[in-house]
C-alpha positions in Angstrom: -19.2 -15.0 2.6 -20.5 -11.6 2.4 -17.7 -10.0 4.2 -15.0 -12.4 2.3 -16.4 -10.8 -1.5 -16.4 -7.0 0.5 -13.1 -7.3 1.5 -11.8 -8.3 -1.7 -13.8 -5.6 -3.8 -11.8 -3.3 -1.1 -8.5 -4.6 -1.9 -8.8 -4.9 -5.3 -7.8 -1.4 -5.9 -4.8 -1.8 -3.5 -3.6 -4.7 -5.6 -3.8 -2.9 -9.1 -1.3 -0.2 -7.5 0.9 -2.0 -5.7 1.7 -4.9 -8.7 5.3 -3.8 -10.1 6.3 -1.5 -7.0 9.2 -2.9 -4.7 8.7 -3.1 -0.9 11.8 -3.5 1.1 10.3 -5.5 4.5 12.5 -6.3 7.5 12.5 -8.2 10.9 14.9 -9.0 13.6 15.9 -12.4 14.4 13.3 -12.7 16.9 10.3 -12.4 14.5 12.5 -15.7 12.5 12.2 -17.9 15.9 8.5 -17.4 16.6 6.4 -20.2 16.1 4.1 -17.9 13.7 7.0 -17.0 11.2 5.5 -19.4 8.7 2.6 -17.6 8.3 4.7 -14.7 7.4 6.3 -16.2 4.7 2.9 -17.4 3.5 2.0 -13.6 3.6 5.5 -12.8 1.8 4.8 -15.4 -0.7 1.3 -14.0 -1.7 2.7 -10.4 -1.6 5.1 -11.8 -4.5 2.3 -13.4 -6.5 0.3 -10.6 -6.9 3.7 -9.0 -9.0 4.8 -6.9 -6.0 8.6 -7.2 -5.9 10.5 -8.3 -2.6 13.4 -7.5 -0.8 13.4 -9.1 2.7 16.0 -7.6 5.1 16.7 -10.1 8.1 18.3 -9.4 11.2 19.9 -12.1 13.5 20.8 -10.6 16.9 18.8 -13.2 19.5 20.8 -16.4 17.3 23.9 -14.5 17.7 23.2 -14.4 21.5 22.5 -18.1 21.5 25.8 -18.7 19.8 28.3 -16.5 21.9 26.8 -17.6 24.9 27.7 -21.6 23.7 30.8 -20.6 23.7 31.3 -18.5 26.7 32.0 -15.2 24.8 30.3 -11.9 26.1 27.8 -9.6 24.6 29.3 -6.0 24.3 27.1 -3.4 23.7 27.5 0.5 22.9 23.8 2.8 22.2 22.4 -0.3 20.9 25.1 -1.5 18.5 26.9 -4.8 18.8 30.5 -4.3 19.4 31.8 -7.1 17.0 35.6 -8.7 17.3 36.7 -10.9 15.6 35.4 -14.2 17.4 32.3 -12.1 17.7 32.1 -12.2 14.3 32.4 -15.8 13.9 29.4 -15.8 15.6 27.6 -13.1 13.5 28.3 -15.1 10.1 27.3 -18.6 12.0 23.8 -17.3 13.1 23.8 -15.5 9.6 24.0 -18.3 7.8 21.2 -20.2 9.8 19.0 -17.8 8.9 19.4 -16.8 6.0 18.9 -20.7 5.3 16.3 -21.0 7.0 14.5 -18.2 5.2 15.6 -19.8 1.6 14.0 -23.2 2.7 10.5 -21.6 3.5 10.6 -19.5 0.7 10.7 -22.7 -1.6 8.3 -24.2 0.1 5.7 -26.0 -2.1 2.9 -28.3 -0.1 -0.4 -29.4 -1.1 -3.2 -28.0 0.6 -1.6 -24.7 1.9 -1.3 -21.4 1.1 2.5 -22.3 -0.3 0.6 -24.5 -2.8 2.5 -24.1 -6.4 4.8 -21.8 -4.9 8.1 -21.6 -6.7 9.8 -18.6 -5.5 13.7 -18.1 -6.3 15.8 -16.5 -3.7 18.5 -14.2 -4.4 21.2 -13.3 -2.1 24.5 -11.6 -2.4 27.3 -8.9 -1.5 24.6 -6.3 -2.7 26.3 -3.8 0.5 29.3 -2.5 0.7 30.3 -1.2 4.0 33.0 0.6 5.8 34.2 0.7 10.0 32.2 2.6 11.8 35.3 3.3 14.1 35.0 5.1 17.5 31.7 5.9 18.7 32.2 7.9 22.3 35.4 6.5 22.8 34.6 2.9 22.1 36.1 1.1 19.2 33.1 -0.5 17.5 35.7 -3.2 15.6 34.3 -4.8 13.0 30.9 -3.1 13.3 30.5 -0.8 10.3 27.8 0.8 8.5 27.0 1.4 4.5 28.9 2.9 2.1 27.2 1.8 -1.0 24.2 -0.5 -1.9 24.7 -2.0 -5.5 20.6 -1.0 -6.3 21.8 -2.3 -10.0 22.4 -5.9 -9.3 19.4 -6.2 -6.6 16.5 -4.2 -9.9 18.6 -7.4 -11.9 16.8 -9.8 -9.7 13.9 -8.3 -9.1 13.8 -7.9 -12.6 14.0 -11.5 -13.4 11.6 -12.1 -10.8 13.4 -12.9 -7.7 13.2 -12.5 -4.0 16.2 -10.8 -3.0 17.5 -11.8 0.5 19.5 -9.7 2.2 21.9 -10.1 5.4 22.9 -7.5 7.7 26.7 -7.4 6.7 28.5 -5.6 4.5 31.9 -6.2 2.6 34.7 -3.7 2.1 37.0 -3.5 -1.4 39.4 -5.1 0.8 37.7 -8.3 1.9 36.7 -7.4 5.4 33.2 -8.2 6.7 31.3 -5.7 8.4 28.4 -6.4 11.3 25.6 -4.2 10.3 22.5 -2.5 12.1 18.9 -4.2 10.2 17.2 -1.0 10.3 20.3 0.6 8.7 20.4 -1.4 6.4 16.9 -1.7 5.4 16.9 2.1 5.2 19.9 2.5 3.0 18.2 -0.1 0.5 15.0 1.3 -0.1 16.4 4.6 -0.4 18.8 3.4 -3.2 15.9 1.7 -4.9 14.2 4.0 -4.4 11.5 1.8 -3.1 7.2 1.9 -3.2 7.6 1.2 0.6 10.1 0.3 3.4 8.1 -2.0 6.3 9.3 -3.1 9.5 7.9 -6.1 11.5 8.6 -5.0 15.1 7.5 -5.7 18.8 4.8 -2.7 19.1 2.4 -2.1 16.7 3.2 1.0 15.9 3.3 4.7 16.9 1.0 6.1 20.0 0.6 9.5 20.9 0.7 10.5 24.5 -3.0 9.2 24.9 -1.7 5.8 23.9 -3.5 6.4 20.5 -2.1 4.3 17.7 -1.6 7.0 15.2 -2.0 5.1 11.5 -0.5 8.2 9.4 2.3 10.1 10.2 4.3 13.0 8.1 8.1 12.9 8.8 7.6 16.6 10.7 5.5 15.1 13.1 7.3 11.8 13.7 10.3 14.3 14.4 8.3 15.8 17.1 7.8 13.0 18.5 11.4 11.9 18.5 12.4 15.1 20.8 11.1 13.5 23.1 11.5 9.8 22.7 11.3 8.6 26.6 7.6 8.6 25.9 8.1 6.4 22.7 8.1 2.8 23.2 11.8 1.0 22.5 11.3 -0.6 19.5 9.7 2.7 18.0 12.1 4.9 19.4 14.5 1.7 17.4 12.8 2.1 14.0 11.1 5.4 13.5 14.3 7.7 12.8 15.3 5.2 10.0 11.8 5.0 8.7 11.7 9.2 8.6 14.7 8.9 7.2 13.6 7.4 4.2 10.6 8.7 3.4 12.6 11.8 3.2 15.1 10.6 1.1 12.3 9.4 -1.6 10.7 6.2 0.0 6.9 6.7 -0.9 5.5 5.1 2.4 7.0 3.7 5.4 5.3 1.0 8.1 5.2 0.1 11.0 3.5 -3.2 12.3 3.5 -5.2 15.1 5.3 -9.1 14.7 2.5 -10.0 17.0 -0.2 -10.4 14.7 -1.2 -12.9 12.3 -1.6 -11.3 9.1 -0.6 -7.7 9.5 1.2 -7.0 6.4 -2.1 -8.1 4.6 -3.9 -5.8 7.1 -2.1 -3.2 6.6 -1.4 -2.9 2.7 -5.1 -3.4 1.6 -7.1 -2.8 4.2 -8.1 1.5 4.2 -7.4 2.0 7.8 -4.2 -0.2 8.0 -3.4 -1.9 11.9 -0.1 0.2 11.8 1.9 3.2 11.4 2.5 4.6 8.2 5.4 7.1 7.6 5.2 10.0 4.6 6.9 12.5 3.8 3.6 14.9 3.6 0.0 13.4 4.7 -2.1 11.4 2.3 -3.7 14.4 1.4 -3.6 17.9 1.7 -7.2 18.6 1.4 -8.6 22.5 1.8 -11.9 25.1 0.3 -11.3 25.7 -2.8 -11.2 29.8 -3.2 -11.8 31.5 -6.6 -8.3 31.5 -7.4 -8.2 27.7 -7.5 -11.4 27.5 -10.7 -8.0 27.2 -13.4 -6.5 24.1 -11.6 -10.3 22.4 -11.3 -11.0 23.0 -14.8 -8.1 21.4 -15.9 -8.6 18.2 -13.6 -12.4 18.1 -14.5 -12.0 19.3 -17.9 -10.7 16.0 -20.0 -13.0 14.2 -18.4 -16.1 16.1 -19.2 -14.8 15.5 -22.6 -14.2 11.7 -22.3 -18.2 12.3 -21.2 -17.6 11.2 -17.4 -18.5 14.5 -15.8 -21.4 16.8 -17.0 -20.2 20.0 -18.0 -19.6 22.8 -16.1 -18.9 26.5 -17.1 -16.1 28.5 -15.8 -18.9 31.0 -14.6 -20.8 28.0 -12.7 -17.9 26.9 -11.1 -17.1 30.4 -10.1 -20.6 30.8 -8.6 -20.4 27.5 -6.7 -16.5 27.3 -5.8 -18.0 27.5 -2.0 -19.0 23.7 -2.5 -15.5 22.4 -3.9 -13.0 21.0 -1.8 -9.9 20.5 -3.3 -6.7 18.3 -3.3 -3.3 19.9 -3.1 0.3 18.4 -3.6 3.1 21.5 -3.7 0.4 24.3 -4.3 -1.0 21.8 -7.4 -4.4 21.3 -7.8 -4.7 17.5 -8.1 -8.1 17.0 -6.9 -11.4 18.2 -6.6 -14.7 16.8 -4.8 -18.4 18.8 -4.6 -20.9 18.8 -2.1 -24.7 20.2 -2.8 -26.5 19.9 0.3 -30.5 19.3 -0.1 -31.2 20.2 3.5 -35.3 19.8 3.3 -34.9 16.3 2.7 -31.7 15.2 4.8 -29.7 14.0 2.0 -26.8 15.4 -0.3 -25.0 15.0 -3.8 -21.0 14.0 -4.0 -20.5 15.6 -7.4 -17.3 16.6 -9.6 -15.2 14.1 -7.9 -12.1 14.3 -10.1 -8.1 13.4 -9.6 -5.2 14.1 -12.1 -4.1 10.9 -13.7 -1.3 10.9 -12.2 -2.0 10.7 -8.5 -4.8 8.4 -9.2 -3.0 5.7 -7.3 -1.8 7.9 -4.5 -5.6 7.8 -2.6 -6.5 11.3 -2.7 -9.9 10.3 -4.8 -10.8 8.6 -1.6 -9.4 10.7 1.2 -11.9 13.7 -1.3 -14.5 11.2 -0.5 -14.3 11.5 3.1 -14.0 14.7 3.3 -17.2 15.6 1.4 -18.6 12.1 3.7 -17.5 14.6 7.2 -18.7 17.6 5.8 -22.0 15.8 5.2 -22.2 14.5 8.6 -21.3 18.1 9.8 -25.1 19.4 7.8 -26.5 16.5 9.1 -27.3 14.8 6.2 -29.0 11.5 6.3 -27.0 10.3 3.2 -25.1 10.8 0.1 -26.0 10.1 -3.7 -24.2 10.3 -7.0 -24.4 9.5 -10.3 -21.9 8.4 -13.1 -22.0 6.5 -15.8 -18.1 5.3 -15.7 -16.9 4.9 -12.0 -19.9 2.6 -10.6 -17.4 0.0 -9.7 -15.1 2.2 -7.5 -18.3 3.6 -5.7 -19.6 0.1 -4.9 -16.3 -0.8 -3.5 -16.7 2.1 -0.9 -20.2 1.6 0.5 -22.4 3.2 -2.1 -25.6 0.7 -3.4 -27.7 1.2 -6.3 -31.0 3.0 -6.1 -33.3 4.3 -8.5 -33.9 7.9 -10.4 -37.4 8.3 -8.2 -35.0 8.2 -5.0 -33.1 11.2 -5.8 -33.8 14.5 -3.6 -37.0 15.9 -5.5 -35.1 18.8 -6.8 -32.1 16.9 -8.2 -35.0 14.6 -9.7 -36.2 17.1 -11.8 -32.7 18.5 -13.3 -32.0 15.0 -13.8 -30.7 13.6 -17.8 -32.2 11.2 -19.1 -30.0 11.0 -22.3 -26.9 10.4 -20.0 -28.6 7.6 -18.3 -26.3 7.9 -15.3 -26.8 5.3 -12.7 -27.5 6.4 -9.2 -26.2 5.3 -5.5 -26.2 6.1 -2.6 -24.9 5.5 0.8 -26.2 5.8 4.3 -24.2 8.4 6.5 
């Protein structure tokens, strides 16, 4: 029970910034057949209650093998890419449309006693992609394979808008009436970008990225998912499959991109609100660009601590006091902007320090550089072998709790702290065990 009321103190602040941002999440065929696909509708279906706005992207390629091989047709192949004809693509639209169904009929799924309970979820789908041939790739003619010339982002924010899951199919339509057979991660990739979506997820067979150690690395910036494309025999398929659209688009304006493994119940959930994730995510910078603040940076932390020593959530400090003591800030940095700011005071003698000054501008408050300040300030800690860490507030008790920091009194502060202590503030004080 504990854990359960933890967990959700943990995700609550992952729910508050997510509600109104649109995730574009997509899966191949395969991930539709498996016996456990109904729990990922269940985990689409609470995604969308908590006011997060879906567009699912499904691909279709082990039903379309099931079809031609009913009726005796071959599978032609060229660097991955289905070479489509025209019976081909008879095929294509067959298996398209039993998916696409099948999705729509889970989706609306309303039973007693599960977690589709009161669920009534409209699905959108439509000629949202407009698509051209892709022609002659190494001397192949790729048919009636194409790829996107323009997503209609208008009509898909319309639904979305009116509280729709939007359902997209890998084909695309010409001004001409021709149907095109399109790549799902293509796809997927040229939707959030034109929506310009929170995040872009893919449901694959690995669970994400591994360096050469056979780490799972759970962040990534584009520059170093790059370097690891140079040499992509050491990538697994499926990454070596997904990562270059997932780059991509976090460089063409998708905040985040993910990587999870199909395999395991409940990793969307895992990933999105849980802190360490149980996948890859994509950015186009890290989380945080986190470095010693130098006198030079006492302007930019003055005016991210300064309204809020105002609104009476920080005690004041001078300009000359934070010059003197610069040496225990760590700051935030986003394009050579201050953005954040976290202290440490050390009180060797009795093992124990103070997180002080912990500040973000309002407008990356949502972006988890408050936190990734908090960690840093946590290692640094650790580093001085500290036995713990205290701080006091008198607005922010909440966020603290969530992240492993209990109540103590005034008598447990660090004797010297203890004696500079205000009593007409009344902070309250916690503290957490390193």
């Amino acid at each position: 029970m504990h854990a359960f009321v933890q967990w959700m103190r943990a995700a609550a602040p992952y729910v508050h910034a997510f509600r109104g941002k649109t995730f574009v999440i997509a899966f191949g065929g395969e991930v539709v057949a498996d016996d456990s696909f109904l729990g990922v509708i269940h985990d689409l279906n609470l995604l969308h209650s908590l006011g997060i706005r879906l567009v699912v992207i499904h691909g279709m390629r082990p039903q379309v093998e099931v079809i031609l091989a009913q009726q005796n047709i071959a599978s032609r192949y060229q660097n991955g890419l289905r070479i489509t004809d025209a019976e081909t693509m008879d095929c294509v639209l067959e298996a398209a449309g039993q998916v696409r169904s099948r999705i729509e009929a889970l989706l609306s799924l309303g039973i007693q006693n599960s977690p589709m309970a009161g669920a009534r979820n409209r699905v959108s789908s439509g000629n949202y992609i407009t698509a051209k041939p892709m022609g002659v790739v190494d001397g192949v003619d790729m048919l009636l394979t194409g790829e996107t010339r323009r997503v209609d982002a208008q009509a898909i924010q319309q639904r979305l808008d009116d509280g729709d899951i939007v359902l997209i199919s890998p084909l695309g339509y010409s001004p001409t009436g021709e149907i095109f057979n399109l790549a799902l991660e293509e796809s997927a990739m040229q939707v959030a970008v034109r929506l310009q979506a929170q995040k872009l997820i893919f449901l694959m067979e690995n669970d994400g990225v591994r360096n050469s150690r056979r780490q799972l690395l759970t962040d990534l910036s584009t520059k170093d998912a790059e370097a690891l494309l140079e040499k992509p025999d050491k990538l697994a398929p499926d990454v070596r499959h997904y990562l270059p659209c997932a780059v991509r688009a976090c460089d063409n304006g998708v905040k985040r991109a993910h990587l999870l493994s199909r395999h395991m119940d409940g990793a969307l959930l895992l990933e999105l609100f849980t802190r360490d994730g149980v996948g890859t995510m994509i950015s186009s910078t890290p989380l945080a660009h986190l470095r010693n603040a130098t006198i030079d940076d006492v302007g930019g932390i003055i005016a991210i601590i300064e309204p809020l020593e105002e609104a009476g959530v920080l005690v004041r400090r001078s300009r000359e006091r934070l010059e003197a003591e610069i040496e225990r800030f760590v700051i935030a940095e986003y394009d050579n902007q201050v953005i954040g700011c976290a202290a440490l005071y050390a009180f060797p003698s009795e093992g124990v320090g103070e997180l002080a000054a912990l500040a973000v501008d309002p407008d990356f408050r949502r972006e988890g550089y408050g936190e990734a300040l908090m960690h840093e300030i946590e290692a640094r800690a650790r580093k001085l072998k500290l036995r713990a860490l205290y701080v006091l507030t008198t607005r922010t008790s909440g966020w603290f709790l969530e992240r492993g920091f209990d109540l103590v009194s005034v008598n447990d502060l660090p004797q010297e702290k203890r004696a500079l202590y205000n009593y007409q503030r009344k902070s309250l004080v916690y503290r957490k065990t390193l």
